[in-house]
C-alpha positions as CSV (number, residue, x, y, z in Angstrom):
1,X,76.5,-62.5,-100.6
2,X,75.8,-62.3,-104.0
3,X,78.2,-60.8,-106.3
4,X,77.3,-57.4,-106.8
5,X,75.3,-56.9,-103.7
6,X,76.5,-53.9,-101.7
7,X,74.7,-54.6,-98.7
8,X,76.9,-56.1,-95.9
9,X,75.9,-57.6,-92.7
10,X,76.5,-55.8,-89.5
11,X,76.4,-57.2,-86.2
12,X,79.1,-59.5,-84.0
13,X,79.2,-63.4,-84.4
14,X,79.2,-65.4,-81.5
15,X,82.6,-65.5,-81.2
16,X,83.3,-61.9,-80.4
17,X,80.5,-61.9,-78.2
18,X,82.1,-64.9,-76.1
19,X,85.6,-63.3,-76.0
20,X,84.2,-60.4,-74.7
21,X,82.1,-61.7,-71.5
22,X,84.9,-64.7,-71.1
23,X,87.4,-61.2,-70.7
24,X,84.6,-59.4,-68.8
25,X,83.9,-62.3,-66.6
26,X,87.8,-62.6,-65.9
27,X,88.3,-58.6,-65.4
28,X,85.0,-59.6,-62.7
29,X,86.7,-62.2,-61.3
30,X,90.6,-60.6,-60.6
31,X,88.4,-57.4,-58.8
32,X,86.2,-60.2,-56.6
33,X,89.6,-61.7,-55.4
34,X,91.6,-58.6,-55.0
35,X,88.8,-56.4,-52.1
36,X,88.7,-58.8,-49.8
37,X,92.4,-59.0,-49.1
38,X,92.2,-55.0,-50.0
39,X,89.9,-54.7,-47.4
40,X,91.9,-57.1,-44.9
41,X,94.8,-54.7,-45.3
42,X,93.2,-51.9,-44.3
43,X,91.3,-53.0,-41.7
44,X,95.2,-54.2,-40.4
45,X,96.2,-50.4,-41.4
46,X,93.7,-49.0,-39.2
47,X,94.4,-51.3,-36.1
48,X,98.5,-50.8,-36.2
49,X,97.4,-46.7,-36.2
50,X,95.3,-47.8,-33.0
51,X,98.1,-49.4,-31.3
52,X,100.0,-46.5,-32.0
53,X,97.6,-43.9,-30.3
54,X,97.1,-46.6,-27.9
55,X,100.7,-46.3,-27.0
56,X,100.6,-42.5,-27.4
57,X,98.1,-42.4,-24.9
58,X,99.7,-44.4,-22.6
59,X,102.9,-41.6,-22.7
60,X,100.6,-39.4,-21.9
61,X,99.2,-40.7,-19.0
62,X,102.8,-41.6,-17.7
63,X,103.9,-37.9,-17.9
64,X,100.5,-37.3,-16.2
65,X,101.7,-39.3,-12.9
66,X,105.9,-39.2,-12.7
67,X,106.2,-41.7,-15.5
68,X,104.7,-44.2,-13.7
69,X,102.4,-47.4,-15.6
70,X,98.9,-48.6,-14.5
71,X,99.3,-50.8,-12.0
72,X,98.5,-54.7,-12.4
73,X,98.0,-57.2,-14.4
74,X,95.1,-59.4,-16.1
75,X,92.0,-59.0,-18.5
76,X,90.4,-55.5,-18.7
77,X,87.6,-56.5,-21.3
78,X,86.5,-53.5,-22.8
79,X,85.8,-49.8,-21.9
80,X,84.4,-50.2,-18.2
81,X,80.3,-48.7,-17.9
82,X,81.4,-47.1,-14.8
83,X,84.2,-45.3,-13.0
84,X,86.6,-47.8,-11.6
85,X,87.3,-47.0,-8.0
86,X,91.4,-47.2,-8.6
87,X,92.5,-44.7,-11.1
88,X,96.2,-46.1,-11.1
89,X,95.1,-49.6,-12.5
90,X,94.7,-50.3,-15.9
91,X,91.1,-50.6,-15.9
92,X,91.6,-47.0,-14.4
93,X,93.2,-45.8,-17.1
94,X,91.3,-47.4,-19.8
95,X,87.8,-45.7,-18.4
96,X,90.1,-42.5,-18.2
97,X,92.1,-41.5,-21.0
98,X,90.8,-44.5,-23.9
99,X,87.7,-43.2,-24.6
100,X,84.6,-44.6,-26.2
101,X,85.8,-44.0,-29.7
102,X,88.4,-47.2,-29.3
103,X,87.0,-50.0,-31.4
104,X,88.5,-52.3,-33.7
105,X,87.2,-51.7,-37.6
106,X,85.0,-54.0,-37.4
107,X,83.1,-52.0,-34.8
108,X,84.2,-54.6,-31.5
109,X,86.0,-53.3,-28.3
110,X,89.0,-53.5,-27.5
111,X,89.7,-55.4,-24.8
112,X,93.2,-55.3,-23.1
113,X,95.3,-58.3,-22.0
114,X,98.2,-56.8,-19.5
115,X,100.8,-59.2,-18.4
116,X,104.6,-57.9,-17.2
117,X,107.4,-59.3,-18.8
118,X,108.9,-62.7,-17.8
119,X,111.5,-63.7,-20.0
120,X,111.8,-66.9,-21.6
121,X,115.3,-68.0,-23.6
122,X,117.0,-64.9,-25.0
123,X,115.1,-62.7,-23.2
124,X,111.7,-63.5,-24.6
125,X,108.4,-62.4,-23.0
126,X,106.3,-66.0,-22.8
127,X,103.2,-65.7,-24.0
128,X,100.9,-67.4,-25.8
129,X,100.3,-67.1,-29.6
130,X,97.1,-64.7,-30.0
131,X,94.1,-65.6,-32.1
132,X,93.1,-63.5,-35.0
133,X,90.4,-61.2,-34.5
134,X,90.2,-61.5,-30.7
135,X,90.2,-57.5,-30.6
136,X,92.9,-58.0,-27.6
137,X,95.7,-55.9,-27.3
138,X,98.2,-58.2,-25.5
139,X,100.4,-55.6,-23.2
140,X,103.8,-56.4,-21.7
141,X,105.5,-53.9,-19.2
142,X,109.2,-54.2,-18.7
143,X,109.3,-55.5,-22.3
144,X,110.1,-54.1,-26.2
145,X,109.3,-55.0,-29.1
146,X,112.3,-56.8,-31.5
147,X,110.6,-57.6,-35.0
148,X,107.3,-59.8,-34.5
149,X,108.6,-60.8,-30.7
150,X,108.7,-59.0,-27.4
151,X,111.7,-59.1,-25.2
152,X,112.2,-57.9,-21.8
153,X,113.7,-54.5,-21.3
154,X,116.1,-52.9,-19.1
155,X,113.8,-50.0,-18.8
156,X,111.0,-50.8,-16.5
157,X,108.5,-47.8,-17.4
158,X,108.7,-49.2,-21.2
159,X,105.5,-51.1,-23.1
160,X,105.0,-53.2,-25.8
161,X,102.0,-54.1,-27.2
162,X,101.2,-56.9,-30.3
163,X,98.0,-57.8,-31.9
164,X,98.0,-60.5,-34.4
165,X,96.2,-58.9,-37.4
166,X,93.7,-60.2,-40.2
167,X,96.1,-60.7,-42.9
168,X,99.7,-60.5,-41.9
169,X,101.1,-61.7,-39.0
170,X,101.8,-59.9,-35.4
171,X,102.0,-56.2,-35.5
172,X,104.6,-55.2,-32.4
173,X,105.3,-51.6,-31.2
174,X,106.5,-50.2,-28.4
175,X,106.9,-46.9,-26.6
């Protein structure tokens, strides 16, 4: 400018302008990285509240029949499309008191994996190490749950239940 000349020169050099979409683009990127493991945790929020209700369910249906359990063992893959003919089994008592609302956040079944308790060293259940995202809830009678491991217990009517979630490791309760 020339001396004198009042006029002055408005807009934003190129410098500016790169600061602002280099902060812009790193505000975009911290948000890109943070949902998915937002949304991992609570899609792992909503399956340890299914397990619980799971488990609540399963009270019920014990002070429904003398405290007794479902009988058996095995695979029950899903909500059965019809009536089972044994209402004491656990395929029984998934097609009677589940429901069809029972379905992992990502909008799979549930399928159940019953096994009784046969302890290992220190009174671990064995078992294999579930996958991630196998929508299986891995059920042990005769067992509880101590941390991320189930153990047997001395109470035979108890149940405990792990799912190994998205994000963080095996989810154990226990009624």
């Amino acid at each position: 400018m020339k001396k004198g000349d009042s006029r002055k020169k408005t807009g934003f050099t190129i410098i500016e302008v790169a600061l602002v979409l280099a902060i812009a683009g790193l505000i975009f990127l911290m948000v890109f990285v943070a949902l998915p493991q937002l949304q991992r945790q609570q899609r792992d929020s909503r399956r340890r509240d299914d397990i619980l209700s799971f488990l609540e369910t399963v009270k019920k249906y014990q002070t429904n029949n003398r405290g007794a359990l479902p009988t058996g063992t095995g695979d029950i893959g899903g909500r059965p499309t019809t009536e089972p003919g044994d209402k004491t089994s656990w395929g029984g008592f998934y097609w009677g008191y589940i429901g069809d609302s029972f379905v992992d956040p990502d909008g799979s079944e549930y399928s159940l994996q019953v096994n009784e308790c046969r302890p290992e060293e220190k009174n671990r259940c064995a078992y294999t190490e579930p996958d991630a995202m196998d929508h299986v809830l891995h059920i042990f009678t005769k067992a509880t749950c101590n941390g991320a491991e189930v153990v047997e217990s001395s109470n035979p009517r108890n149940v405990a239940v792990f799912y190994k979630l998205e994000g963080a490791g095996i989810y154990c309760a226990n009624t």
